[in-house]
C-alpha distance (Angstrom), angle and dihedral (degrees) to the residues before:
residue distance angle dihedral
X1 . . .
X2 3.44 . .
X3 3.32 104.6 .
X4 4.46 85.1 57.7
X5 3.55 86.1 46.4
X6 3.56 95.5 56.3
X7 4.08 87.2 36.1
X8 4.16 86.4 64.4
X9 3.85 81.0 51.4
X10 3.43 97.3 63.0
X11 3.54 106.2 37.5
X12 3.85 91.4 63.5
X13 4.11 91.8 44.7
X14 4.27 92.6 41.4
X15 3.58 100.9 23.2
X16 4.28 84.4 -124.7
X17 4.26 108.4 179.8
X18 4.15 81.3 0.0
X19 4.36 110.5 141.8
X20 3.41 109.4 -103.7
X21 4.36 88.3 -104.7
X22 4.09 81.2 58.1
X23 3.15 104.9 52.4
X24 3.60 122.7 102.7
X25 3.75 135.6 -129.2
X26 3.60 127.8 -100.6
X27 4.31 115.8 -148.1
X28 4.20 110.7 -168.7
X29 3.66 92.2 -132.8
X30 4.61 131.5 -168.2
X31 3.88 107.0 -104.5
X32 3.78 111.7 -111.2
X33 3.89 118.4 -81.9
X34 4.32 83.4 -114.8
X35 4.02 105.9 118.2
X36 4.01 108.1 -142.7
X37 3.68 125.5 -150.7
X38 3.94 107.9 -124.0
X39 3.62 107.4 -123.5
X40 3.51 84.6 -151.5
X41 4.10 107.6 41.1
X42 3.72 94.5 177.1
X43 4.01 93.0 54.9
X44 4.28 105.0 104.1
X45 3.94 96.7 -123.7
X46 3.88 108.6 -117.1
X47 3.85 139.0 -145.9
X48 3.75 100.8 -123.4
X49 4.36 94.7 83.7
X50 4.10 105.1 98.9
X51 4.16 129.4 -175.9
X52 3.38 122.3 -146.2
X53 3.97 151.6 164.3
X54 3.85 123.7 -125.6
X55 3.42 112.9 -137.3
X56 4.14 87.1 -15.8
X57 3.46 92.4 -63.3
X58 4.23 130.8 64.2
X59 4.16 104.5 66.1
X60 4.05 106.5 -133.1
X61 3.34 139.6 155.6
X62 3.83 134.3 -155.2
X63 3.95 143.5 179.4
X64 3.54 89.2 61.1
X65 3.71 115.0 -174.2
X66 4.41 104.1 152.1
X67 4.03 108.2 49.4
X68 3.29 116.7 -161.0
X69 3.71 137.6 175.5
X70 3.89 117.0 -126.5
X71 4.01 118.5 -153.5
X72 3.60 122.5 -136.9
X73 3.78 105.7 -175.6
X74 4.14 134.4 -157.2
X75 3.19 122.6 -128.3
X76 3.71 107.5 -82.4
X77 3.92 83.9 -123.5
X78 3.32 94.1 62.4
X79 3.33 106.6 27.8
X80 4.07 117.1 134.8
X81 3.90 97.3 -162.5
X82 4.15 84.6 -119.8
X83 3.88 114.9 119.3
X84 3.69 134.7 -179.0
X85 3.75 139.6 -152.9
X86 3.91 112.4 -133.7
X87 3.67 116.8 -158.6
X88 3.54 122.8 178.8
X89 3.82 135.0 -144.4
X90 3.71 127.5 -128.0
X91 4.42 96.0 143.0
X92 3.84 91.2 -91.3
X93 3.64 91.5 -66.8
X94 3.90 105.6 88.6
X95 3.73 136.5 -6.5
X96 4.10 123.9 -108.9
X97 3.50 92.2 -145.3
X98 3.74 103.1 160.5
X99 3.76 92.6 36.0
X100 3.62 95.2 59.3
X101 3.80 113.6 -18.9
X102 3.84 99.3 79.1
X103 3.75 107.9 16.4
X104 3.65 85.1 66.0
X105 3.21 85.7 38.4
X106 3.73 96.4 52.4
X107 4.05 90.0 45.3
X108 4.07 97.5 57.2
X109 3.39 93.9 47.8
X110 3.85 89.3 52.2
X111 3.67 92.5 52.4
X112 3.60 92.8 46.3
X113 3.41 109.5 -85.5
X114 3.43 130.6 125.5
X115 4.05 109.4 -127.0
X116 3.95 130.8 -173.5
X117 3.26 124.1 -167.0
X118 3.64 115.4 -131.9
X119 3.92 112.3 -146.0
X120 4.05 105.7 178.9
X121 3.57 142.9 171.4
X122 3.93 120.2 -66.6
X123 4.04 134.5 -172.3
X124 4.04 96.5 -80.9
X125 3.89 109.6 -118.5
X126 4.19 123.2 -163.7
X127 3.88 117.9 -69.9
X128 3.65 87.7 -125.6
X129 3.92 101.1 94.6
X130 4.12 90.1 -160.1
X131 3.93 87.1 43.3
X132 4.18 95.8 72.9
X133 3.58 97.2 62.0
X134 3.71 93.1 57.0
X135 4.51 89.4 39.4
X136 3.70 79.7 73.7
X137 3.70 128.3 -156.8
X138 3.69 98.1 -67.4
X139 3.69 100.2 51.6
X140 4.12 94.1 44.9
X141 3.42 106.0 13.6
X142 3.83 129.5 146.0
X143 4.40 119.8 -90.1
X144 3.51 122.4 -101.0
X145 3.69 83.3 -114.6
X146 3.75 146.8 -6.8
X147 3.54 112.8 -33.9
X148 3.94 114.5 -113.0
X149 3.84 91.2 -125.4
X150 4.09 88.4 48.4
X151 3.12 87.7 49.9
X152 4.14 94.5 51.0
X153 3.93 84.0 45.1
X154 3.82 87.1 59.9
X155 3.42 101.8 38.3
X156 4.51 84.5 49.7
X157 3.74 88.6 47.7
X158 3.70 87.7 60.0
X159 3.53 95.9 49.6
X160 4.00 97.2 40.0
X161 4.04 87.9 51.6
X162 3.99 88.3 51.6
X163 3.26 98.4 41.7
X164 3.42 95.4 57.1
X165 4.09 99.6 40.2
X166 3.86 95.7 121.4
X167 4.22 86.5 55.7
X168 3.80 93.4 48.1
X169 3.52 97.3 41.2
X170 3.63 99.8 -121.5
X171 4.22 136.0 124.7
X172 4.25 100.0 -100.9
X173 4.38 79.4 -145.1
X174 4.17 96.4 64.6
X175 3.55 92.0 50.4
X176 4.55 107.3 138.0
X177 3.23 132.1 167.9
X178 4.17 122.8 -142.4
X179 3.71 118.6 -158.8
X180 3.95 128.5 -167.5
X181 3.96 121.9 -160.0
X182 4.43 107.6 -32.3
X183 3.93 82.9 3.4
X184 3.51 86.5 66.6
X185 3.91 94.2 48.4
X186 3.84 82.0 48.5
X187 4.22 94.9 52.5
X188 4.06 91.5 45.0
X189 3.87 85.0 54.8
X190 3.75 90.7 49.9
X191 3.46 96.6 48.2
X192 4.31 82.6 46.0
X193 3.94 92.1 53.4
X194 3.40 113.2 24.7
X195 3.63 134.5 109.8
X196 3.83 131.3 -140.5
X197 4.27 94.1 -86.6
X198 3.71 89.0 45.4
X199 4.24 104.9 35.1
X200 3.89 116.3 103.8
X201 4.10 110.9 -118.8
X202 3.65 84.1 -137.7
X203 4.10 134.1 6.5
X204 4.01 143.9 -176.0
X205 3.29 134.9 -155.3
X206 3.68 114.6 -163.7
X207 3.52 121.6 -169.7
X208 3.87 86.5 -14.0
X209 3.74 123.1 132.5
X210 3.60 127.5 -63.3
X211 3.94 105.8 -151.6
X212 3.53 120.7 128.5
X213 3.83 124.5 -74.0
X214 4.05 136.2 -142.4
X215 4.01 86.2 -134.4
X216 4.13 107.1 -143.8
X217 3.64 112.0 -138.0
X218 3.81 86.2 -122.0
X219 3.94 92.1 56.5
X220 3.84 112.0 134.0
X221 3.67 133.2 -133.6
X222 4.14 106.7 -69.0
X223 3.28 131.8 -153.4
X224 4.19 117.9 -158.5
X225 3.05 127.7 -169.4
X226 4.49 131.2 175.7
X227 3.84 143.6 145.9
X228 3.72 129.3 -113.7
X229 3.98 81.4 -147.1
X230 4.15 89.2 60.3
X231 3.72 107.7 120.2
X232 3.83 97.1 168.8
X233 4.11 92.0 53.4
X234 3.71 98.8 23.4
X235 4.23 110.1 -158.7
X236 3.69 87.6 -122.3
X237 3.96 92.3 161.1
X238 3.75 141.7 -11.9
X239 3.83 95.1 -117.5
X240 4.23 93.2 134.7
X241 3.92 87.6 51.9
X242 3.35 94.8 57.1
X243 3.44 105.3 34.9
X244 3.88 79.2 60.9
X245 3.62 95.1 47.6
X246 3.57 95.1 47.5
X247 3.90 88.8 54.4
X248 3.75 88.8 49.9
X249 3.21 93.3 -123.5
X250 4.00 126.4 149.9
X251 3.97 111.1 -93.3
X252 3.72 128.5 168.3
X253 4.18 102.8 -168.2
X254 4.09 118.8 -174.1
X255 3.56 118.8 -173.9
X256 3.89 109.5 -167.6
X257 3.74 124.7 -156.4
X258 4.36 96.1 -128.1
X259 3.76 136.8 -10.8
X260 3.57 92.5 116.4
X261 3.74 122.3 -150.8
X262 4.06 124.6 -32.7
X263 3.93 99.7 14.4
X264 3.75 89.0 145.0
X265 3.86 110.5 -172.4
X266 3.90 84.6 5.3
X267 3.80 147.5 -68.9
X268 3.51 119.6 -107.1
X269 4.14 116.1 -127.9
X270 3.54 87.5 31.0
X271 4.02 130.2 89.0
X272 4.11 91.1 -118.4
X273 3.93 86.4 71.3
X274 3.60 101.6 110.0
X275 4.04 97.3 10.2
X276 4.16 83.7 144.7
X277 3.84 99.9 65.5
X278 3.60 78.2 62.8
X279 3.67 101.0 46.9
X280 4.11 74.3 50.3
X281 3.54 94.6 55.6
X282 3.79 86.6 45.1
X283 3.57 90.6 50.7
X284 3.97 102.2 49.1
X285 4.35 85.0 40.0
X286 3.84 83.4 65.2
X287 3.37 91.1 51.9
X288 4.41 95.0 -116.6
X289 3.84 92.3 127.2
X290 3.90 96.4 47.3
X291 3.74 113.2 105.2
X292 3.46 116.2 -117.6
X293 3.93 133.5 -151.0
């Protein structure tokens, strides 16, 4: 189920199976100025990673091979101490970075939270940008789940981020992580595997999926967020809600009426335009943004 899910994903970001009037275009584009912190300095960086526009537009990247984690920084001033992993969807086989990644990104930081973008391994597809539409699905298509090594990327973002609180100027115990699309698969199965060092204090999953959950007794406060008018990850059931619920474990669940799926930071004319003021509210409810002595 997943794995189809995931499928549907990826045919509308790579075109994969698509007619040849359906498929969309594929721009080589320059990687953002952003510097990102290897999570793994002693890895030899590689040629295979590419950047690209879909159709002109969307900024993503793909081929992945040397994740990093990118800093965007408050305003000492305002600065909370609270930070937050971003990790952007794209089914496993790309990353939406300009979609979701550093908008978000951009936001938290300008509200006083320190953000870092979480760019992590993906299922390689064929240099040849016109070559994946014809691969098809079955040759490169998405996992059934999160990826062992996106996982380890995630789980090493964590740690990298804590590690290095005192340098960033953040608290190393209001460390989340937010996830959008397959970075929301990927932050569920954090929250599933990880241990204390490595387990977000707080998490969201937006537009993620919503099957049921083995809750760990360490699972943090999560914050969920869909649309009824999603037709790439249908709400088919309310499994994650009350496999939280019946761990007694905090939850915050918003079900909005249309946004569809991938409106990152938000789409205008629809009620998921400004969906992060509330993960904000959320956020300084909980007590993450207050400052503590």
């Amino acid at each position: 189920m997943m794995k189809a899910i995931l499928s549907v994903v990826a045919g509308l970001v790579f075109g994969l199976a698509a007619p040849a009037e359906a498929q969309p275009r594929f721009d080589p584009a320059d990687p953002p100025e952003e510097l990102g912190i290897a999570l793994y300095p002693d890895q030899a960086p590689t040629p295979e990673e590419q950047w690209f526009r879909r159709n002109g537009g969307m900024l993503m990247v793909r081929n992945v091979t040397r994740p990093t984690v990118t800093p965007f920084l408050p305003d000492p001033r305002m600065a909370t101490g609270a930070a937050v992993v971003v990790v952007p969807g794209g089914a496993f086989l790309g990353l939406a970075m300009e979609n979701e990644a550093y908008p978000t990104a951009r936001w938290l930081a300008d509200h006083g939270i320190a953000a870092f973008v979480l760019k992590y391994r993906v299922v390689p597809t064929p240099r040849d940008m016109t070559a994946i539409p014809a691969a098809g699905a079955a040759r490169i298509g998405p996992p059934a789940d999160t990826p062992d090594y996106a996982l380890a990327d995630g789980l090493a973002a964590m740690e990298l981020v804590r590690s290095r609180a005192s340098e960033f100027g953040i608290a190393p115990d209001r460390v989340g992580m937010l996830g959008f699309s397959a970075g929301a698969f990927l932050t569920q199965s954090v929250i599933r595997t990880a241990d204390a060092r490595h387990m977000p204090d707080f998490a969201a999953s937006i537009y993620g999926p919503m099957r049921a959950m083995d809750v760990p007794a360490n699972a943090p406060p999560l914050f969920v967020m869909v649309t009824a008018d999603d037709d790439t990850l249908p709400v088919t059931s309310l499994d994650l809600v009350e496999s939280y619920r019946a761990a007694g474990k905090p939850l915050e669940f918003h079900l909005l009426a249309s946004g569809g799926h991938g409106f990152g930071i938000g789409r205008p004319n629809t009620s998921s335009f400004g969906w992060i003021h509330q993960f904000h509210l959320w956020l300084d409810s909980g007590g993450f943004l207050s400052v503590r002595q």
